[in-house]
mmCIF file of the N, C-alpha and C atoms, coordinates in Angstrom:
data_MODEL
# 
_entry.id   MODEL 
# 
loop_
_atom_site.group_PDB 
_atom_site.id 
_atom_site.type_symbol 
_atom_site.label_atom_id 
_atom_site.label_alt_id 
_atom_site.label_comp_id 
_atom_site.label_asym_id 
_atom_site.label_entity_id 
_atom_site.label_seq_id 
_atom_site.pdbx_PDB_ins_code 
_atom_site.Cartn_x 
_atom_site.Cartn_y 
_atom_site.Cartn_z 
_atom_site.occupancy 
_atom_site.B_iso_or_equiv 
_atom_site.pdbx_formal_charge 
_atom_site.auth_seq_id 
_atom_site.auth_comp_id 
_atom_site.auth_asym_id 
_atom_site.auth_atom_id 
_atom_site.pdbx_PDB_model_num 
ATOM 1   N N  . UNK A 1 1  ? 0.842  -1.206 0.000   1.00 0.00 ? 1  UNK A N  1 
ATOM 2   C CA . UNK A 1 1  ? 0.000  0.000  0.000   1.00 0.00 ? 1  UNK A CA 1 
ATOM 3   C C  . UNK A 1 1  ? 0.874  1.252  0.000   1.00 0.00 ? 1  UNK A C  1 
ATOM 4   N N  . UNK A 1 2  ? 2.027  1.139  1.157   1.00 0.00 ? 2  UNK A N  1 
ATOM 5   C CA . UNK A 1 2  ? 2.938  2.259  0.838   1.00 0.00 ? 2  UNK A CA 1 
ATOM 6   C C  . UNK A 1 2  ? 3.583  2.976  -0.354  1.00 0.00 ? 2  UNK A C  1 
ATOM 7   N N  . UNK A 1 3  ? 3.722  1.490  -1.174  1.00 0.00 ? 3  UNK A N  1 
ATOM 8   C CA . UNK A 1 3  ? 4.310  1.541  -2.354  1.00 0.00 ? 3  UNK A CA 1 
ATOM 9   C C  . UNK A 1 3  ? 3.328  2.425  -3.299  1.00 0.00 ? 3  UNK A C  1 
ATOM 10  N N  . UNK A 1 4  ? 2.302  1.699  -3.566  1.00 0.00 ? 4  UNK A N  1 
ATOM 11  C CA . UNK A 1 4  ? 1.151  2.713  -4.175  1.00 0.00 ? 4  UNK A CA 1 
ATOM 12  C C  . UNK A 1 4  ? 1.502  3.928  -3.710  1.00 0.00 ? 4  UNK A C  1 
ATOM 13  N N  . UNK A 1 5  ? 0.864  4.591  -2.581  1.00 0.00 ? 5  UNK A N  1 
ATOM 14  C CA . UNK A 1 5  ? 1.693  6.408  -2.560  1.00 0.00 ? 5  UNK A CA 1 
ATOM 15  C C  . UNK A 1 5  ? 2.285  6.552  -2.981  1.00 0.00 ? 5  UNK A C  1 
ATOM 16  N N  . UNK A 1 6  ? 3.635  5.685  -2.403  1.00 0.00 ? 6  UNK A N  1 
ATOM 17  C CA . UNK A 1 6  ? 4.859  6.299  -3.315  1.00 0.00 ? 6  UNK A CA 1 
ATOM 18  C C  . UNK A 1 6  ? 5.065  6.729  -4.860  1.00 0.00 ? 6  UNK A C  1 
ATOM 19  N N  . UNK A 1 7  ? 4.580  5.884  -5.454  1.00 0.00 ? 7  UNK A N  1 
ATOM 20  C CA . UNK A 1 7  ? 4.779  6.004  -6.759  1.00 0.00 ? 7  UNK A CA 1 
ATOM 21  C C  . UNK A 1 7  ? 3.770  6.702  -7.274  1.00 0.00 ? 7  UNK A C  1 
ATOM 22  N N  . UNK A 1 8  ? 2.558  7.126  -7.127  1.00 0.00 ? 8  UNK A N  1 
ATOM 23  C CA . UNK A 1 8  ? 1.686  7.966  -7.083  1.00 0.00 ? 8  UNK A CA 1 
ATOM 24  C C  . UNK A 1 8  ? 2.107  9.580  -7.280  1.00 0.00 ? 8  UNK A C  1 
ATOM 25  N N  . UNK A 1 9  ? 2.609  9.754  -6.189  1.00 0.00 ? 9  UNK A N  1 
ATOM 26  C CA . UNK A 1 9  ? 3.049  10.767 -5.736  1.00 0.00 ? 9  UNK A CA 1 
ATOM 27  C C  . UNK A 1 9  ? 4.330  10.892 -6.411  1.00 0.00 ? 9  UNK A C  1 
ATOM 28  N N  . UNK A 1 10 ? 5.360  10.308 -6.977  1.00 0.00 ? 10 UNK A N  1 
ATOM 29  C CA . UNK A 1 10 ? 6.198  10.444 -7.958  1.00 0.00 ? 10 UNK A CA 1 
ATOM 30  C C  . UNK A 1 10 ? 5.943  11.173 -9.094  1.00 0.00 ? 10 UNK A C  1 
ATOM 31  N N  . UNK A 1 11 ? 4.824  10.172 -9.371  1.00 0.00 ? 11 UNK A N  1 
ATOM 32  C CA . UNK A 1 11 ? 4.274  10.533 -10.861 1.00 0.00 ? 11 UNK A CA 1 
ATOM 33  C C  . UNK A 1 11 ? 3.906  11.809 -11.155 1.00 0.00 ? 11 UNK A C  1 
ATOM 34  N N  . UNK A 1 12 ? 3.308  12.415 -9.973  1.00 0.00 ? 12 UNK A N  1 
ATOM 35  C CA . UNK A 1 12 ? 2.151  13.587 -9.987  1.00 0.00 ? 12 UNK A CA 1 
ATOM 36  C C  . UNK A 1 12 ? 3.434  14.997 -9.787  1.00 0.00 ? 12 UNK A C  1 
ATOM 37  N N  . UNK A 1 13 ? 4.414  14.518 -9.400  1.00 0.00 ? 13 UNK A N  1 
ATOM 38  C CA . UNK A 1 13 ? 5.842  15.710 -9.300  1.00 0.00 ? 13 UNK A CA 1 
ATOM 39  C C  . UNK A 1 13 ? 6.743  15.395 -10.435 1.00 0.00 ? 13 UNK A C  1 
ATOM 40  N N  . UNK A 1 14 ? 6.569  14.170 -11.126 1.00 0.00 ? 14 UNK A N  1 
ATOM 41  C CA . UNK A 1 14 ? 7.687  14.319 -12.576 1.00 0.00 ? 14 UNK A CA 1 
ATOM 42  C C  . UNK A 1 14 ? 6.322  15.036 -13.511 1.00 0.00 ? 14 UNK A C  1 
ATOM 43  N N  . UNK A 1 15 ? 4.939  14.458 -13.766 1.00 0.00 ? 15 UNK A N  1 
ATOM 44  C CA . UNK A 1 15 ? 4.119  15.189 -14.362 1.00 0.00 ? 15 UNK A CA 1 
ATOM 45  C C  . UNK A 1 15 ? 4.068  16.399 -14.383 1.00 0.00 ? 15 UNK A C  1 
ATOM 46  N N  . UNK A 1 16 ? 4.082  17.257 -13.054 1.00 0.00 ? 16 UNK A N  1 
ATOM 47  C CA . UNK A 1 16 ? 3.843  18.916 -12.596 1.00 0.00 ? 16 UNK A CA 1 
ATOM 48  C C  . UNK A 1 16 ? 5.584  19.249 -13.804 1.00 0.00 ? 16 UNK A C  1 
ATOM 49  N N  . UNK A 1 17 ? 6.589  18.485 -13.202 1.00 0.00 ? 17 UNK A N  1 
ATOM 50  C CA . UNK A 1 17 ? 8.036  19.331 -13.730 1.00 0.00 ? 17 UNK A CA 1 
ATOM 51  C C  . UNK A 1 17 ? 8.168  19.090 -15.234 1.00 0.00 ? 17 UNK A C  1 
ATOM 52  N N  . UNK A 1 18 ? 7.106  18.253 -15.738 1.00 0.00 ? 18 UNK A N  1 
ATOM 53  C CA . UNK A 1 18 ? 7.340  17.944 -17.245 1.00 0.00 ? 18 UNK A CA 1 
ATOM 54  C C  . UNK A 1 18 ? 6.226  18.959 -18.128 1.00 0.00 ? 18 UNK A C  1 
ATOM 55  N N  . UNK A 1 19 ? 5.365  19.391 -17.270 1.00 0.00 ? 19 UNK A N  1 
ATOM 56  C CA . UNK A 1 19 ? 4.367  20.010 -17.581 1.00 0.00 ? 19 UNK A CA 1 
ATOM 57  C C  . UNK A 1 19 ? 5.073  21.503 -17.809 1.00 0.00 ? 19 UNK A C  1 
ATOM 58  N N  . UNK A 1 20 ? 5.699  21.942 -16.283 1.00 0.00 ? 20 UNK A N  1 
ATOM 59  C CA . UNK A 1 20 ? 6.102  23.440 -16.179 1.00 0.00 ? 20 UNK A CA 1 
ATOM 60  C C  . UNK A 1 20 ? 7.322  23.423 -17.096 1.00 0.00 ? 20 UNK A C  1 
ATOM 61  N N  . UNK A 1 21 ? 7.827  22.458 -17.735 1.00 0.00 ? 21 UNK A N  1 
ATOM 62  C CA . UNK A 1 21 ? 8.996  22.231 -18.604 1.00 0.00 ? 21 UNK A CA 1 
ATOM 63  C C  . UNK A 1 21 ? 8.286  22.687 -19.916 1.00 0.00 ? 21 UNK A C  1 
ATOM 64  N N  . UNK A 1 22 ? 7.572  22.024 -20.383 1.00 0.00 ? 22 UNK A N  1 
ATOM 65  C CA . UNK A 1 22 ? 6.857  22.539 -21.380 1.00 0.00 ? 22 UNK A CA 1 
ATOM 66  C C  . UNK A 1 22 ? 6.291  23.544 -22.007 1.00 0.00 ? 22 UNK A C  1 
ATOM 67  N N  . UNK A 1 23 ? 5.655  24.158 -20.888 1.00 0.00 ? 23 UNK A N  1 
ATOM 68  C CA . UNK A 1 23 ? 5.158  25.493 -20.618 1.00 0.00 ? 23 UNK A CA 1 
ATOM 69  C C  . UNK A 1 23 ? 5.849  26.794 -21.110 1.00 0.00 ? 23 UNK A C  1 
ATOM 70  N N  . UNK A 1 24 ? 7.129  26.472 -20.539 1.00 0.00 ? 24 UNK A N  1 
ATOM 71  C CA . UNK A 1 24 ? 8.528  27.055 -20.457 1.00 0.00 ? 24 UNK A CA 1 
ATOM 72  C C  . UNK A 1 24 ? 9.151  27.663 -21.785 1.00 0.00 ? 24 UNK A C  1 
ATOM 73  N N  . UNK A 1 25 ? 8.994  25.938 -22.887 1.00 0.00 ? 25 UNK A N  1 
ATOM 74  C CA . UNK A 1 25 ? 9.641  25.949 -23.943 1.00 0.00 ? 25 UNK A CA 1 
ATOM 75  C C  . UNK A 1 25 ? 8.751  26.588 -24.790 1.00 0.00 ? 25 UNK A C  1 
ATOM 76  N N  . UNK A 1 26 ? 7.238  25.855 -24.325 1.00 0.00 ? 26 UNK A N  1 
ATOM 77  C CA . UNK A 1 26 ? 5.895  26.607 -25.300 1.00 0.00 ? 26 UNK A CA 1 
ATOM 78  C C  . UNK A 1 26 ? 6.536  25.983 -26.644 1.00 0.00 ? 26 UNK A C  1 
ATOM 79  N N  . UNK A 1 27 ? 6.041  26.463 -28.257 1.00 0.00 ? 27 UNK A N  1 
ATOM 80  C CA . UNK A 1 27 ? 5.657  25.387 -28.696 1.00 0.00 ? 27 UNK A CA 1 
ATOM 81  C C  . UNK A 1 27 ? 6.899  25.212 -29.468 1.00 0.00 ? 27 UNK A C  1 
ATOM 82  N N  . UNK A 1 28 ? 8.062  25.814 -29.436 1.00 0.00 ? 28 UNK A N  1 
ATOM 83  C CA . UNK A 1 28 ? 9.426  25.091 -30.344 1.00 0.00 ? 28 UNK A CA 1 
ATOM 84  C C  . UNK A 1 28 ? 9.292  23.303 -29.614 1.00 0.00 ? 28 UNK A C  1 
ATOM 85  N N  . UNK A 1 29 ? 9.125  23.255 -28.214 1.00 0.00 ? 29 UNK A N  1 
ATOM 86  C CA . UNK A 1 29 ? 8.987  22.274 -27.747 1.00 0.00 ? 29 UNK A CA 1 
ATOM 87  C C  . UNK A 1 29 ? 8.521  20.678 -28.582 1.00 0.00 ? 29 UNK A C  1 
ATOM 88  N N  . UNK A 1 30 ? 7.325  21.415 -28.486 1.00 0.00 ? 30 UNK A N  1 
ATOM 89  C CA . UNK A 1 30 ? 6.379  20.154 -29.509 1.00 0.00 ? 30 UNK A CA 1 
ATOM 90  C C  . UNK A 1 30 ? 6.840  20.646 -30.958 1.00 0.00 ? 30 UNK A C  1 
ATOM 91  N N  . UNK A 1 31 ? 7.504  21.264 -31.221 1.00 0.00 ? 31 UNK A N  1 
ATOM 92  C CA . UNK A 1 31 ? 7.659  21.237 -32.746 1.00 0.00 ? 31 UNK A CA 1 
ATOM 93  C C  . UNK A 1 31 ? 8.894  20.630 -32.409 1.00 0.00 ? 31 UNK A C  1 
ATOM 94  N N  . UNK A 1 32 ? 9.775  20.656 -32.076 1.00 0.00 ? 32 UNK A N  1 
ATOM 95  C CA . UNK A 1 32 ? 11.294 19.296 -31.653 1.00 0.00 ? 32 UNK A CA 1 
ATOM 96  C C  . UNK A 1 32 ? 10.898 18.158 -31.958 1.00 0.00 ? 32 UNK A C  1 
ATOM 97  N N  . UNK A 1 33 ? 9.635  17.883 -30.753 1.00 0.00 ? 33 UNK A N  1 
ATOM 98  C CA . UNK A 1 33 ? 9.180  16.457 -30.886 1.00 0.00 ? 33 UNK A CA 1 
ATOM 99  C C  . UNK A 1 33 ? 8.686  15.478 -31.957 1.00 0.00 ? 33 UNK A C  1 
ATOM 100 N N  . UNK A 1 34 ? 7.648  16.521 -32.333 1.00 0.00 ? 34 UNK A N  1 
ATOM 101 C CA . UNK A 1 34 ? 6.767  16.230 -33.831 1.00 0.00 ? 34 UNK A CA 1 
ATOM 102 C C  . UNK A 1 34 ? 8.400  16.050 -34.956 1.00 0.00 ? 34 UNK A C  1 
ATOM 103 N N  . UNK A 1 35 ? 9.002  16.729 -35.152 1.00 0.00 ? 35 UNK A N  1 
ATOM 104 C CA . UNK A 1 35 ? 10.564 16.830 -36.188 1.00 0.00 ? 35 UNK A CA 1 
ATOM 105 C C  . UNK A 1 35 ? 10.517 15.380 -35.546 1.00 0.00 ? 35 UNK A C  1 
ATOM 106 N N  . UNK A 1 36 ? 11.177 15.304 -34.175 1.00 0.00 ? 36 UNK A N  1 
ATOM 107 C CA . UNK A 1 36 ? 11.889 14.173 -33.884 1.00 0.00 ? 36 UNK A CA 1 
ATOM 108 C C  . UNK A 1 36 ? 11.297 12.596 -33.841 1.00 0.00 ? 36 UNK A C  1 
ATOM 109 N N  . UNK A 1 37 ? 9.997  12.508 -34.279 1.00 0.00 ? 37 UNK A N  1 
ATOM 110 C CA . UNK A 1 37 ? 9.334  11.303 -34.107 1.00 0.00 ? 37 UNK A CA 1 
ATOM 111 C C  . UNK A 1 37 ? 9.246  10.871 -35.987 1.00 0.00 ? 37 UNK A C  1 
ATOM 112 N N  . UNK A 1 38 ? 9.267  12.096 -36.688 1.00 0.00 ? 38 UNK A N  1 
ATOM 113 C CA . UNK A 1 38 ? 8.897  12.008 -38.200 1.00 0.00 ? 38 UNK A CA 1 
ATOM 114 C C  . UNK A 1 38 ? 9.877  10.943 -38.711 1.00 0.00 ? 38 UNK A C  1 
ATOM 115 N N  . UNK A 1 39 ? 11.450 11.676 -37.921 1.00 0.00 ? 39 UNK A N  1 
ATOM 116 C CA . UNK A 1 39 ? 12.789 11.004 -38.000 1.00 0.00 ? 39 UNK A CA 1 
ATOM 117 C C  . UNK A 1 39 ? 12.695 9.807  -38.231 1.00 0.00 ? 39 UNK A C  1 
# 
């Protein structure tokens, strides 16, 4: 059960820093990605 939190709560603080990462870059970001998946 602990484990559940734990990793829960991981998720929800790499999500928030991948989110405000994004945010950040705004959209050269997803235009990297979109380039880099075409690859």
């Amino acid at each position: 059960m602990f484990n559940a939190i734990l990793w829960l709560v991981i998720g929800v603080i790499t999500f928030n820093l991948t989110d405000k990462y994004v945010k950040k870059n705004g959209t050269l970001a997803q235009y990297e990605k979109i380039n880099y998946y075409q690859r």
